[in-house]
C-alpha positions in Angstrom: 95.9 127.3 -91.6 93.5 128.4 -94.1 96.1 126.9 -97.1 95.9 123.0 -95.6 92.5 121.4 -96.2 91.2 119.7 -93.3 91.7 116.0 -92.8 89.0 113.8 -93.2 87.9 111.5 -90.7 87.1 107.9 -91.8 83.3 106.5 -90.8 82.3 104.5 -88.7 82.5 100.9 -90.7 85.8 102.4 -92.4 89.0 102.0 -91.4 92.6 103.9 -92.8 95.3 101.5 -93.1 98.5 102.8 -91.2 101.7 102.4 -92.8 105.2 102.8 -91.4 107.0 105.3 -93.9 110.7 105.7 -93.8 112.1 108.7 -95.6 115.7 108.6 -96.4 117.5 111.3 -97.5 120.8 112.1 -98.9 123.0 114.8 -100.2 126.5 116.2 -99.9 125.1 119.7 -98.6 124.5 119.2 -95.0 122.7 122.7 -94.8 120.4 122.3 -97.6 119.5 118.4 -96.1 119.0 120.1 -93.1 116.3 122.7 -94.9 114.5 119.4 -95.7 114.5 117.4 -92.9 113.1 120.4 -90.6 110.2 121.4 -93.8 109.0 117.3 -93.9 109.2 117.1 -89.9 107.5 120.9 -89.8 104.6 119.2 -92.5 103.9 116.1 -90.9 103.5 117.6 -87.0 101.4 120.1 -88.7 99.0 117.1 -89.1 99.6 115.6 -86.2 101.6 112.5 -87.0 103.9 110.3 -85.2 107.1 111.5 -86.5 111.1 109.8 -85.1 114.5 111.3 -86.4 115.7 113.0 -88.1 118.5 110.2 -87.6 122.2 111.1 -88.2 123.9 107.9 -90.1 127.7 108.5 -90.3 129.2 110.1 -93.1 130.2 108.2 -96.1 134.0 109.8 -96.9 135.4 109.0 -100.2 138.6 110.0 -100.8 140.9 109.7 -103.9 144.9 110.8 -103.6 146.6 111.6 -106.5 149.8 112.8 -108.1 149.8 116.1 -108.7 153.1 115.7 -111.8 151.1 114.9 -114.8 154.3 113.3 -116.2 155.4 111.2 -113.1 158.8 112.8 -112.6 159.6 115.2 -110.2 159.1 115.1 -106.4 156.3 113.0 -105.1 153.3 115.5 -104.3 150.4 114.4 -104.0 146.5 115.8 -104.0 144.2 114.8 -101.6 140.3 114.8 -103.1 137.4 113.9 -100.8 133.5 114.0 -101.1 131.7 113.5 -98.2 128.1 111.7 -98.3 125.5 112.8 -95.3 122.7 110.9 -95.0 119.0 111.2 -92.6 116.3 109.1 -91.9 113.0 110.6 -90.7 110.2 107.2 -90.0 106.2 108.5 -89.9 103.3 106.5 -89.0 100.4 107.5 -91.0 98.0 106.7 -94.2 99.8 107.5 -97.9 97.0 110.0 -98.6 98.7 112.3 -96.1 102.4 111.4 -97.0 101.5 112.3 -100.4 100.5 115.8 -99.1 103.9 116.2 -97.2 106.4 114.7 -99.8 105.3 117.8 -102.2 107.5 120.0 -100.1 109.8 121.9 -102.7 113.6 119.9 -102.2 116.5 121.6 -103.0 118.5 120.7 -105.6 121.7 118.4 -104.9 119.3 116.4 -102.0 118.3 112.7 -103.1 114.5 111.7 -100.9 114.2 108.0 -101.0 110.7 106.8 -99.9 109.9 103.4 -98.2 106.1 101.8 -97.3 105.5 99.3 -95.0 102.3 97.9 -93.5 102.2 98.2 -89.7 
């Protein structure tokens, strides 16, 4: 671990404010979601936080049906289009110093990371 600086304790009179963190993220490229989820999970257990999910929310389908006669005449076929939305949520406990630290992760293109603080 000689590429992670140690974390610094807080003294005696201090005290580090914990903050519930809820990471959302969203793509429509499960495997490269995937790739992110296990690197931010991987990052934060590697200093030793509280870490729940990644949680599976149900895919968003949207789906558009078309004809496929540009003119309208013709038999009725029709084209079936559909983009599917996955989405995870991973929640930390832990000071935004260290969140900082894991959120610089490289992400792979095409994956959205939504970030949400709250005070515990």
């Amino acid at each position: 671990m000689a590429g992670i600086p140690p974390v610094k304790k807080p003294a005696v009179g201090e005290e580090v404010q914990i903050h519930k963190i809820r990471i959302t993220l969203t793509s429509r490229n499960v495997k490269a979601l995937e790739k992110v989820c296990s690197d931010l999970i991987k990052g934060a257990k590697d200093h030793k936080l509280r870490v729940k999910g990644p949680v599976r929310i149900p895919t968003k389908r949207l789906s558009i049906c078309t004809r496929k006669s540009p003119c309208g005449e013709g038999t009725n076929t029709w084209e079936k289009w559909q983009m599917r939305i996955h989405k995870r949520l991973i929640d930390l406990h832990s000071p935004s110093e260290i969140v900082k630290k894991i959120t610089s992760i490289s992400i792979e293109p095409g994956v959205e990371v939504e970030v949400t603080v709250a005070d515990v």
